[in-house]
N, C-alpha and C positions, 0 to 999 in steps of 0.2 A: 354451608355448601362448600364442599373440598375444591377446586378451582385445578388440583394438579391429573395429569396424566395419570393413567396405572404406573408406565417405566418410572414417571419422579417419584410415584406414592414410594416403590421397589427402591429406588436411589436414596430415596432422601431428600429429595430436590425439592425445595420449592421453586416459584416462578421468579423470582431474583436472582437466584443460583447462578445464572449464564447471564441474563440481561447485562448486570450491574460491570461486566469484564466488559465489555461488547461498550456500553457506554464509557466507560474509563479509556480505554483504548482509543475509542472512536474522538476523545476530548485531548487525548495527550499526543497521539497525533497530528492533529488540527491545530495546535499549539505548539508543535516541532516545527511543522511545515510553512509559518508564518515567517519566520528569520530564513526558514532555506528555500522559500521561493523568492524573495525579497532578495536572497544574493542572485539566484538567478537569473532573475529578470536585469539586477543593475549585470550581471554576467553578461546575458544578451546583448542589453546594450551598450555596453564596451567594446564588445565587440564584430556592433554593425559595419561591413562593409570591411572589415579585417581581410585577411586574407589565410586561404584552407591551413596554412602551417603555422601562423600567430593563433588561432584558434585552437589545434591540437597542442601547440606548444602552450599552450593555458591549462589545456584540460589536463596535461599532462603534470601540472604542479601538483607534491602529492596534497597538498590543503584543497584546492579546486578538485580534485576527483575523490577526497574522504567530502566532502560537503555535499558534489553532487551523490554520491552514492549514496547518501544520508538522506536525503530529498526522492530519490527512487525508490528508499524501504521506506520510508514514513507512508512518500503517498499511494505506494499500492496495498502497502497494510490499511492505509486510511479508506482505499476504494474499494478493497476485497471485504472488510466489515460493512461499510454502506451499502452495498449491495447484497451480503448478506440478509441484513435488516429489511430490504426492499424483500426478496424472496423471501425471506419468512414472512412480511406482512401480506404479501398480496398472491403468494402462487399456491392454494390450497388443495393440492392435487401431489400427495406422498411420492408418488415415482416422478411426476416432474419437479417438485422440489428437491428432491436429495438429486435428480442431475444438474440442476439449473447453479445447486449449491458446490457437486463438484467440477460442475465447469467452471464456474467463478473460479476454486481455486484452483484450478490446471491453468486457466489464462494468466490467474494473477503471478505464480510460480515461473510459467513461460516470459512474461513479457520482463518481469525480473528477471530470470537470467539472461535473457539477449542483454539488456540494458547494463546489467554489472557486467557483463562478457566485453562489451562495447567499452564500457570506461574501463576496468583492467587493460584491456588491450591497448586503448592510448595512451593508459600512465604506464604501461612498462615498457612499450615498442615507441612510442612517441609517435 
């Protein structure tokens, strides 16, 4: 019993083809993001109760704003595949799946760029 689609039968595809990325991704992200939430939480708490120009004068260091930026592409690549995964498991309804899939990434795309627009801006204007 053939288990693929017509379009994979026509591709080539079998059912591992996309999965096995989608996993890998989903692991080496989760694995980035363990050192660079870890900075940022001790981030945080360094600098509780700072004051607004010691806090941009940080974020403004170029090591603290390549780490956080690092921490914003890990973990929206890491949430735009999770939720990928979710809508493919559970929204079986083709036109609401293909929006639900590219809202995910119009949001994911959106909210990454305010956030790199936000840390460029205070590592180059301070």
């Amino acid at each position: 019993m053939d288990m693929r689609t017509p379009l994979k039968k026509v591709r080539g595809l079998g059912s591992s083809k996309g999965g096995t990325h989608h996993f890998w991704m989903q692991r080496m992200t989760a694995v980035a993001l363990v050192p660079l939430f870890i900075f940022f939480i001790l981030f945080v708490i360094a600098h509780l109760g700072a004051s607004y120009e010691t806090v941009i004068g940080s974020l403004a260091n170029p090591f603290v704003a390549v780490l956080m930026g690092m921490m914003v592409i890990a973990g929206l690549i890491h949430m735009r595949i999770g939720m990928q995964e979710v809508i493919d498991d559970y929204v079986h309804n083709e036109l609401l799946k293909l929006s639900a899939l590219m809202a995910n990434t119009f949001f994911t795309v959106l909210v990454g760029g305010f956030c790199l627009f936000a840390l460029l801006k205070i590592a180059f204007v301070g």
